[in-house]
N, C-alpha and C positions, 0 to 999 in steps of 0.2 A: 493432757494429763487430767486436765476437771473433769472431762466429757468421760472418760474411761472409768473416773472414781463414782460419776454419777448412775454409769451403769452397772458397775460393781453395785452400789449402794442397791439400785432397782432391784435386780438380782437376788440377793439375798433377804431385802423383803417380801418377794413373791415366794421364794422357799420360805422362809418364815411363815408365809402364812397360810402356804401351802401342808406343813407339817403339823401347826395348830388347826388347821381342821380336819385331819387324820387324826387325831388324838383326843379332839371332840368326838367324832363319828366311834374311838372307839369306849368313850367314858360314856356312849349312852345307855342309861337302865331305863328301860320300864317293863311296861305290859302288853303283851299281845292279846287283846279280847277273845280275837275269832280267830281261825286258820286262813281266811282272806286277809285280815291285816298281818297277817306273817307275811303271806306271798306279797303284799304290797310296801313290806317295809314300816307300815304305821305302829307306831307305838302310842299304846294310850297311857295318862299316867308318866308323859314324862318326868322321870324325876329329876332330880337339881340336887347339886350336892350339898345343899342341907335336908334331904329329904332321905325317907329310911325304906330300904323293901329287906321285909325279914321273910323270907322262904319256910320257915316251922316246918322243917326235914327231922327233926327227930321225931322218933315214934309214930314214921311217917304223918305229919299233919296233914289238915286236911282244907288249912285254909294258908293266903298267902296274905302277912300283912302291910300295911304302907302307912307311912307318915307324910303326907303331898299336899302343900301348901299348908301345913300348918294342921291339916287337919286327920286322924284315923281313919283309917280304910280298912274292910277287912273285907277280901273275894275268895271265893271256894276255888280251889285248884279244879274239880270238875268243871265249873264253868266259865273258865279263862282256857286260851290254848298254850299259853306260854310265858316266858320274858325274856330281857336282853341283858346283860350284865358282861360290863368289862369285854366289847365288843365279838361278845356269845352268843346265840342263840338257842334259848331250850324250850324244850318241850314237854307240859304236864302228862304223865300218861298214867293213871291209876294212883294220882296223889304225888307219884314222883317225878324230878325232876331230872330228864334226860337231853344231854348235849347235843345239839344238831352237827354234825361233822361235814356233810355231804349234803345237796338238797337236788342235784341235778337227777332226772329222771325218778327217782324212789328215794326217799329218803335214809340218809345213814344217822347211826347216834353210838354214843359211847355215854356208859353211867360205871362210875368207880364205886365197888361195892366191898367189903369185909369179907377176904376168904381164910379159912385157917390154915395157916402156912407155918411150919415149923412148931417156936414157942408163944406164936400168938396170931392174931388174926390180921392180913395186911391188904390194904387197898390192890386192886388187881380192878384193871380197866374193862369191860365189858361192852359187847357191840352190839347193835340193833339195829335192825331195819324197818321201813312199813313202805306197803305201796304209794299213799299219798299222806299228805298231812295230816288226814282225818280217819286215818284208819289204825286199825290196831297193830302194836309194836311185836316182832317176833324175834325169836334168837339169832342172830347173824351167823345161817350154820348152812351146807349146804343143803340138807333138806328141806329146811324151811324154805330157803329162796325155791328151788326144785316146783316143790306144792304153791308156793307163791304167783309164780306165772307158766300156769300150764298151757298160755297161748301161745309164747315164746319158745318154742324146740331148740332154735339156733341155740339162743341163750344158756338154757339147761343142759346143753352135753356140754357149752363152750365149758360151763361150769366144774362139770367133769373130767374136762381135758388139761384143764389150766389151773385144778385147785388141787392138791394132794389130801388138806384138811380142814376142817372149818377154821383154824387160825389163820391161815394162810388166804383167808376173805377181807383182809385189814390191808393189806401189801399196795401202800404208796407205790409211785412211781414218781417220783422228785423231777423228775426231767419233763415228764408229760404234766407233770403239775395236777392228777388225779390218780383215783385210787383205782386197781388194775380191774375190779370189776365194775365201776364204772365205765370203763375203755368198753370191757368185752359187752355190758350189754347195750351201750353205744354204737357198739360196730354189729352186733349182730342184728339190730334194727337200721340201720342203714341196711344189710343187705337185704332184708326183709324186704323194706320198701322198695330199693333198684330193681327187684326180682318181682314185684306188684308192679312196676310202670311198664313190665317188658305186653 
């Protein structure tokens, strides 16, 4: 009966403290400097929750500011690539601040903008893509992707055959646990390659 209580007891401190560091991992804010500390995970500027990152999004700003360690911080959104907040990841692109969604192969993003709908204007989620981190962001449409990789053919009809509209470039797949144009230009670069090793 001890022996069992004791491993009970073991038990639920390793999930204890297993779940307080998932909950760290996702309270981390800071700064990503460069596009290599994104890919690496490095956050500069970590902050601590007495510490302040104000973003200055209206009237699009042009700087991001921090209060770390006690002390002001003020970085240009042009020469930072990003930050992390409440276990996010965004990225600065032209002053603004857009959501990393996706990172595998090309990057996906979502930024929530002001459309006028009805009797006023309502948040409505917007998509975007770039080929790499450091490259410029475009409409999440099929043409863009289309002109985006004109070495990929597979990819670009796959894109035609399996999309009816540019909204329909968002379409989860909850069970593969990715987004279904990820799968397609996933698989159609596998067969790319199998077809180069023959």
């Amino acid at each position: 009966m001890k022996n069992s209580t004791k491993v009970l007891m073991a038990i639920i401190l390793v999930i204890s403290a297993m779940g307080l560091r998932a909950q760290t991992a996702n309270k981390e804010k800071g700064i990503y400097l460069t596009e290599q500390d994104y890919k690496n995970h490095k956050l500069s500027y970590l902050l601590e929750s007495h510490d302040k990152l104000q973003l200055n999004e209206f009237m699009n700003g042009k700087n991001v500011s921090l209060t770390y360690q006690g002390k002001k911080i003020k970085l240009a959104k042009q020469d930072i690539f990003g930050y992390r907040l409440q276990g996010q990841d965004f990225r600065f692109y032209q002053n603004e601040a857009y959501r990393i969604i996706d990172s595998a192969g090309f990057l996906l993003y979502s930024r929530s903008k002001l459309v006028q709908q009805g009797k006023g204007p309502k948040p409505v989620e917007q998509f975007y893509f770039s080929g790499g981190a450091n490259e410029p962001l475009l409409g999440l449409t099929v043409a863009n992707l289309w002109n985006s990789f004109p070495k990929q053919v597979s990819f670009r009809y796959s894109l035609q055959r399996n999309f009816n509209g540019d909204a329909d470039l968002v379409a989860y797949d909850k069970l593969s646990g990715q987004y279904k144009i990820k799968y397609l230009y996933f698989k159609q670069n596998q067969q790319v390659n199998a077809q180069a090793s023959f």
